[in-house]
KOLNUMI-401656 format. One record per atom (N, C-alpha, C): residue in one letter; x, y, z. Coordinates in steps of 0.1 Angstrom, whole numbers, plus 5000, padded with zeros to 4 digits. Layout:
<sites>
aXYZ;...
</sites>
This chain:
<sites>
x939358236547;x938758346555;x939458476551;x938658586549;x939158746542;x940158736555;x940858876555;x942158936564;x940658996573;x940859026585;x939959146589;x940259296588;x941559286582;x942159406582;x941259486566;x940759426559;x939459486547;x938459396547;x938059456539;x936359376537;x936359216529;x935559166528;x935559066520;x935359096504;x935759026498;x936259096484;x935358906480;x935258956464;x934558826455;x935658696455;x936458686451;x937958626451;x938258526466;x937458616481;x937358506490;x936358446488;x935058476482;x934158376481;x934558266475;x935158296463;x935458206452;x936358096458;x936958106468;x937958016475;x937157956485;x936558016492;x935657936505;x935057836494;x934657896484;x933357796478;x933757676468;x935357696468;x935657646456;x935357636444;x935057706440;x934757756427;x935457876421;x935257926407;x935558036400;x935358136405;x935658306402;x935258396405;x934158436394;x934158376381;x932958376374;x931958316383;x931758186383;x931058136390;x930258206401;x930858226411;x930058346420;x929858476414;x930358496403;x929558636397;x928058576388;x928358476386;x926458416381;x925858386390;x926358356398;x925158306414;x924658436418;x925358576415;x924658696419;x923758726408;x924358716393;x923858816380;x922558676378;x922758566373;x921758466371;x922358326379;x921558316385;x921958236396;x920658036389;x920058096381;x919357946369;x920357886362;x921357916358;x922357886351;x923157786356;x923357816372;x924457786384;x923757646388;x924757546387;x924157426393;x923657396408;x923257336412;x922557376426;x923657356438;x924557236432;x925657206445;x926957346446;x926857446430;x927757536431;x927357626438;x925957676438;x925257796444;x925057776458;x924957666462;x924557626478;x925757666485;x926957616477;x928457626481;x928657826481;x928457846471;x928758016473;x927858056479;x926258006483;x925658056491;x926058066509;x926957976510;x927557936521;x928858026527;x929558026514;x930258126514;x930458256519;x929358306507;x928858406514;x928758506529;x927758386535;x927258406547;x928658426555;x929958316556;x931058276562;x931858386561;x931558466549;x932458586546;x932158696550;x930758666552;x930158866552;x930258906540;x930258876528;x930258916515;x928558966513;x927858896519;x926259006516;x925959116516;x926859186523;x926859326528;x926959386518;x928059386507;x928759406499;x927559416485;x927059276485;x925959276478;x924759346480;x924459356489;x923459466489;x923459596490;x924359646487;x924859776483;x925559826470;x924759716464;x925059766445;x923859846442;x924359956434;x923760036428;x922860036423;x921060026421;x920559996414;x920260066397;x920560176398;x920960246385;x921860176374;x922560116382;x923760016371;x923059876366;x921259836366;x920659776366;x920759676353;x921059536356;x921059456345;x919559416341;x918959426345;x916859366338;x916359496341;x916659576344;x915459746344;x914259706349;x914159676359;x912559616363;x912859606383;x911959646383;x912159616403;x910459516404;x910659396411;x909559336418;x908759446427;x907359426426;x906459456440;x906059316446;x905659256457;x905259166462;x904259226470;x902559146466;x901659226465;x900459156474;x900559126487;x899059036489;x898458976487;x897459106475;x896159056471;x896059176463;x896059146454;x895659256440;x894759306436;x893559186437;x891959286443;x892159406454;x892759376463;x892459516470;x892559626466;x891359686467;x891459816463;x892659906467;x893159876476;x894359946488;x895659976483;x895959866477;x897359866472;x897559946456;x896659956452;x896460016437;x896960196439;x896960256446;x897760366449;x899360376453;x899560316456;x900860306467;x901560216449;x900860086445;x901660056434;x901860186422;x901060296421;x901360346410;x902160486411;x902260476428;x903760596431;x904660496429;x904960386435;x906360296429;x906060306414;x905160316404;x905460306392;x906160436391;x905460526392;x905760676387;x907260726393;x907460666399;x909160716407;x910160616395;x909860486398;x910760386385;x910860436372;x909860466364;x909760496354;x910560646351;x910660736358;x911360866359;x913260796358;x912960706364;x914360646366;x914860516354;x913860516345;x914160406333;x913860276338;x913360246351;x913160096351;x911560076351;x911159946350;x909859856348;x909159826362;x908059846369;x907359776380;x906859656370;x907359516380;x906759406377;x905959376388;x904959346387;x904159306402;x903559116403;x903759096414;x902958956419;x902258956429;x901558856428;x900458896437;x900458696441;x900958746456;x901758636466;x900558536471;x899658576470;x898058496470;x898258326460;x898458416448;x898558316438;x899458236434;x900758246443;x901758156444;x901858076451;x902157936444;x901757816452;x902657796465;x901357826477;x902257786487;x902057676494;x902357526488;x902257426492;x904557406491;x904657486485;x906257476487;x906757546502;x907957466505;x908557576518;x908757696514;x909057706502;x909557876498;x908857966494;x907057896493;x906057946486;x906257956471;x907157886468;x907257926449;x907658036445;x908458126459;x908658236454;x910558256452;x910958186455;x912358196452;x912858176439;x912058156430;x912658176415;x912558306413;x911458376421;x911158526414;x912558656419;x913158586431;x913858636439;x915558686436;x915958706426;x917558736422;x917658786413;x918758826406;x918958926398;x918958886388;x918558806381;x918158756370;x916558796367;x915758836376;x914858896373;x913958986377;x914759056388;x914559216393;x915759296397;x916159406395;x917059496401;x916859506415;x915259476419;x915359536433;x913759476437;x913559476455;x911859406455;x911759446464;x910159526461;x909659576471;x908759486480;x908559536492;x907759396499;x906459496499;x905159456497;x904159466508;x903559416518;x903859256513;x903459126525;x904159096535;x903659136544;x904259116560;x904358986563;x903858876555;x903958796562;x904758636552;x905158696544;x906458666541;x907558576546;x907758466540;x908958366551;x910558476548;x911058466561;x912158576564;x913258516550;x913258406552;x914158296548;x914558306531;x913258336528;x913258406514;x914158506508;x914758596511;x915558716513;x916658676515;x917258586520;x918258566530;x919558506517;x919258476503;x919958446495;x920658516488;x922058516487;x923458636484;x922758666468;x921858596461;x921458616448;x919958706448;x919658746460;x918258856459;x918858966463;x918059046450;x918559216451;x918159256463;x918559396466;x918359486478;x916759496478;x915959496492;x914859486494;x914359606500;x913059646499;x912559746508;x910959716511;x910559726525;x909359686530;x908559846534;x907559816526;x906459906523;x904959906528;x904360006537;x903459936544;x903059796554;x903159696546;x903359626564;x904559566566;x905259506569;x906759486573;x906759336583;x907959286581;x907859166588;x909659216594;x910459226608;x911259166614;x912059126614;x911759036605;x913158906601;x913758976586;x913059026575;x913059026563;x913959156565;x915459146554;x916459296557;x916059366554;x916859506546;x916659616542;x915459726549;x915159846545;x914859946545;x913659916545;x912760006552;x911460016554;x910460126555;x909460216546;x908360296544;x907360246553;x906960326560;x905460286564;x904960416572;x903860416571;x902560456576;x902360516591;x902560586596;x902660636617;x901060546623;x901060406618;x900160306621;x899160346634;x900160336645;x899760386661;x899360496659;x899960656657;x899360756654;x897660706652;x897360646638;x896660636632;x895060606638;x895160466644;x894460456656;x894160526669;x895360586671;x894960696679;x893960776681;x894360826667;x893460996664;x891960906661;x891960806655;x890360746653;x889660746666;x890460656679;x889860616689;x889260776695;x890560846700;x890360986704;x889361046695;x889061026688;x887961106676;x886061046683;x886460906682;x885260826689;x884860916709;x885960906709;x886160916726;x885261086728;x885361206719;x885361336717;x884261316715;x883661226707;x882361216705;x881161226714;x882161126725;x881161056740;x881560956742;x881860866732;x881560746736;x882860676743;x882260546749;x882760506761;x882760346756;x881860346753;x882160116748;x882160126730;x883460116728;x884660146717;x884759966716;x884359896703;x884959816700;x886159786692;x887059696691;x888259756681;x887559576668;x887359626659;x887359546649;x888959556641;x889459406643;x890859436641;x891259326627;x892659346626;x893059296609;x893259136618;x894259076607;x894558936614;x895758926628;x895658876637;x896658916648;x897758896650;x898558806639;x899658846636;x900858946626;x899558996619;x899859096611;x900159236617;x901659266609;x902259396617;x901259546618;x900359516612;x899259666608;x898659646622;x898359546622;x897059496634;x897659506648;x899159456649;x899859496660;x900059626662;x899959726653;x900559846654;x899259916658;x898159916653;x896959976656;x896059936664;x896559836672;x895859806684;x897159876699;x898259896690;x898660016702;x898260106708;x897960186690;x897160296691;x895860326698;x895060206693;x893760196703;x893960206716;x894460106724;x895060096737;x895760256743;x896760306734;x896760446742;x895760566741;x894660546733;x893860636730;x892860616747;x892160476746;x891360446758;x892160456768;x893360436768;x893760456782;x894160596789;x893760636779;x893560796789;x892860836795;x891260736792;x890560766796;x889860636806;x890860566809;x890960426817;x890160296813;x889860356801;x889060246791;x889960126785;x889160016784;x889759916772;x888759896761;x889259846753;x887759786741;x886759706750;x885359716743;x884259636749;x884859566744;x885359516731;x885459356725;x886359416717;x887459296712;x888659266703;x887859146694;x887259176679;x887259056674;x887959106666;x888558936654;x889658976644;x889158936634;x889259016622;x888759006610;x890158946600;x889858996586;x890558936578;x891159066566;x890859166567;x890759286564;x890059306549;x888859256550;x887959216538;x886559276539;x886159266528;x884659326525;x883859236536;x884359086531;x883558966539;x883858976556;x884858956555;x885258936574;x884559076580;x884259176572;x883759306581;x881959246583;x881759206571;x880359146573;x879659056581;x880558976579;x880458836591;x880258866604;x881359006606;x881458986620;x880059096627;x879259096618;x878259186626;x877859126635;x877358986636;x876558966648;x877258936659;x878558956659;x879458966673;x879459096677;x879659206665;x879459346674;x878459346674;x876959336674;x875759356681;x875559306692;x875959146691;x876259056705;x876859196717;x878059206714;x879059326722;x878659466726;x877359476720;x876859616725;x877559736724;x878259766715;x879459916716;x878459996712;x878860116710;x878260256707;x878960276699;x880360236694;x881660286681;x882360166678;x882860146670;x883760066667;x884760116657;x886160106660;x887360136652;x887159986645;x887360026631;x887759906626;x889259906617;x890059856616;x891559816612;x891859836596;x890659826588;x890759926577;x889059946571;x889160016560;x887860076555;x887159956548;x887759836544;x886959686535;x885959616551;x886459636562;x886159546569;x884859716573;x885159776580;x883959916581;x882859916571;x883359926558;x882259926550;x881359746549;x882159666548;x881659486547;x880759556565;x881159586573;x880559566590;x879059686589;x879559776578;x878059876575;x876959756568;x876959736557;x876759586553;x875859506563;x876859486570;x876159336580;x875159386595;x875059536594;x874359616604;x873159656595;x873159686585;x872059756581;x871159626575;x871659446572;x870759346576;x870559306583;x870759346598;x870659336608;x869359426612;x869159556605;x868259656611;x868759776616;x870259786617;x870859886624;x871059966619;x871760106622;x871960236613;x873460276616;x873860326604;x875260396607;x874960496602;x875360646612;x875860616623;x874560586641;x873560616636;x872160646646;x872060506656;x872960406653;x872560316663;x874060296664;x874860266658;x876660236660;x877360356651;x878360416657;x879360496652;x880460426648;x881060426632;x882060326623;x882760486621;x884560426624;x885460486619;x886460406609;x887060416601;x887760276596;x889660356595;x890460296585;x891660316584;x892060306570;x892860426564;x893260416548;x892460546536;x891460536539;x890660616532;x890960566521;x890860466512;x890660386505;x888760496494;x889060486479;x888160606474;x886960556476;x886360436477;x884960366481;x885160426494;x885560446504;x884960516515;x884160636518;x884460716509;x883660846504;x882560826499;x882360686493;x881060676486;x880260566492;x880560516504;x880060406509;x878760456511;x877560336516;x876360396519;x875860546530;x877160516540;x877160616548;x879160616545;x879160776538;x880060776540;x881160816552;x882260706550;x883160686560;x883560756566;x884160776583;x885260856588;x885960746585;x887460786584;x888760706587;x889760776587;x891060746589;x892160766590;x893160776571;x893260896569;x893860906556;x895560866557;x895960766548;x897460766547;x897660786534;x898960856530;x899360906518;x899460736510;x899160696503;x899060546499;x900060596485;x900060716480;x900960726467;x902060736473;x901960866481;x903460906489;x904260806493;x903360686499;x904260586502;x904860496493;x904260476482;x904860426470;x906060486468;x905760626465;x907160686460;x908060676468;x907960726485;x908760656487;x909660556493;x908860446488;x909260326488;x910460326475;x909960356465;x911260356452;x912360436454;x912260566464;x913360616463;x914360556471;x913460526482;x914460466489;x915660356486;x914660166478;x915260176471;x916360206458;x916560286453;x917060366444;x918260386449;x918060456464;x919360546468;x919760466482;x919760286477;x920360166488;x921860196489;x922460246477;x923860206474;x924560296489;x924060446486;x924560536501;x923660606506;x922560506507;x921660506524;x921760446528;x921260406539;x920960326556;x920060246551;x920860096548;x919960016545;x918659956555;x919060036567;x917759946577;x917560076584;x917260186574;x916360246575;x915160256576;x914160316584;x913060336592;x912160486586;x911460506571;x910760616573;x909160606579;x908660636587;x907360636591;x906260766584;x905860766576;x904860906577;x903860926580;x903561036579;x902361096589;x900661056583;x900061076594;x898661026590;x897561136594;x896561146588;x895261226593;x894161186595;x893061246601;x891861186603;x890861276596;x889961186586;x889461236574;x888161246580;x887161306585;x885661286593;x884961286582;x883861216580;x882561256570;x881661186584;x880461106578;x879261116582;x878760956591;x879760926593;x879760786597;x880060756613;x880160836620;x880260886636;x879661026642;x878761016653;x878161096656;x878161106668;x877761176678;x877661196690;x877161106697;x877461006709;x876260946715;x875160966715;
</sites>
């Protein structure tokens, strides 16, 4: 065990773990190399030492692979294709590579999802999250670079965090419906354990409760073209006059599944959605939603990473949001 009188230095690991001090310098730099009973052992170490701290506050500029992971959902989404090409354009200014994955397509019949090979410094300087939903557990190895969670965010998982004033977001939609007239406000929401969906049914909830309202109906979508379509004949079932929906794939799929239905947007139901995503401007009726800077947050997402070594690694930036009106909400 270190002295408490300094920090833990590499040299105690090397002794907790019984091993070299090379040795635990490859369980950090290439940890494939490292046999599995040596790595478990400095992974142990580690933890016993408080030596992670230490590690996560290496420089990424001193970068052995030039390359930072994104961890990416769903790569179809339209959504994420902005936000990835401010993390490009910030990295690249700085000499490193965006690699991206798309966490869909990793086999998750493993506990670790198949993602812990991608996970150390053997083959990123640094990984940005997008997927909230993410096993915490993943992260938690002295051999994964410094992390930063971008747009939705999970709790358990360390480092620094970008996102979006979510609640705001919701807010100003519901309030926007409410100005309108209207009074039976459905909330068409993301999936319910997802941090977006937690966050933006805050927002809903303090928008109506000003006005001692709750939603006519809470159904949960999937945040898809499909799940917005599907769910039409529940919101007709539900009878609203508006409906917030939790982003612009599920508003425009829910335009979709009303206008086979017979209905009109906005002349029989008022749709506001979230993201402003560029098909919302061109949807059949183009969208109101909620605009978030989706580049801004890319960039900075990379800066933050970048400047891990002397910032606040559990750091908190939230930025601001607006509400974009076109033609898709109208007066009672």
């Amino acid at each position: 065990m270190s002295s408490p009188s300094r920090p833990p230095k590499i040299h105690d690991v090397a002794k907790r773990a019984g091993v070299s001090v090379a040795t635990v310098s490859r369980v950090f730099s290439n940890p494939d190399i490292v046999s599995e009973k040596s790595r478990k052992a400095v992974e142990k170490a580690v933890l016993e030492t408080g030596y992670t701290l230490n590690v996560l506050g290496r420089n990424l500029r001193q970068s052995q692979v030039g390359a930072v992971l994104a961890l990416v959902p769903n790569l179809a989404n339209p959504f994420f294709s902005e936000i990835l090409a401010g993390i490009s354009e910030v990295l690249r200014d700085a000499g490193l590579n965006l690699l991206v994955l798309d966490t869909r397509q990793v086999d998750r019949s493993s506990p670790t999802h198949g993602l812990r090979n991608y996970l150390n410094r053997s083959h990123a300087d640094g990984i940005i999250v997008l997927d909230g939903s993410l096993d915490p557990a993943l992260f938690q190895s002295p051999a994964c670079p410094p992390v930063v969670q971008a747009c939705e965010w999970n709790e358990g998982v360390p480092g620094a965090r970008v996102l979006a004033d979510n609640a705001e977001g919701a807010r100003l939609a519901v309030a926007h419906l409410l100005a309108l007239g209207h009074r039976r406000i459905l909330h068409l929401a993301g999936p319910r354990q997802n941090s977006l969906s937690v966050s933006r049914a805050e927002g809903v909830a303090a928008a109506l409760s000003c006005e001692g309202l709750e939603p006519v109906a809470v159904i949960e979508g999937a945040f898809t073209l499909r799940s917005g379509r599907e769910a039409a004949a529940a919101v007709i079932a539900a009878r609203p006059t508006a409906v917030f929906c939790d982003n612009d794939e599920m508003a425009i799929g829910l335009m979709a599944g009303l206008a086979e239905a017979g209905l009109s947007v906005p002349g029989d139901i008022s749709l506001v959605g979230f993201d402003n995503i560029e098909m919302a401007a061109y949807a059949p009726v183009p969208l109101t939603t909620v605009r978030q800077r989706r580049a801004v947050l890319g960039q900075e997402a990379a800066r933050l990473l970048l400047s891990q070594r002397d910032g606040d690694p559990s750091e908190t930036r939230v930025l601001p949001v607006e509400l974009c009106i076109r033609q898709s909400a109208r007066p009672v």
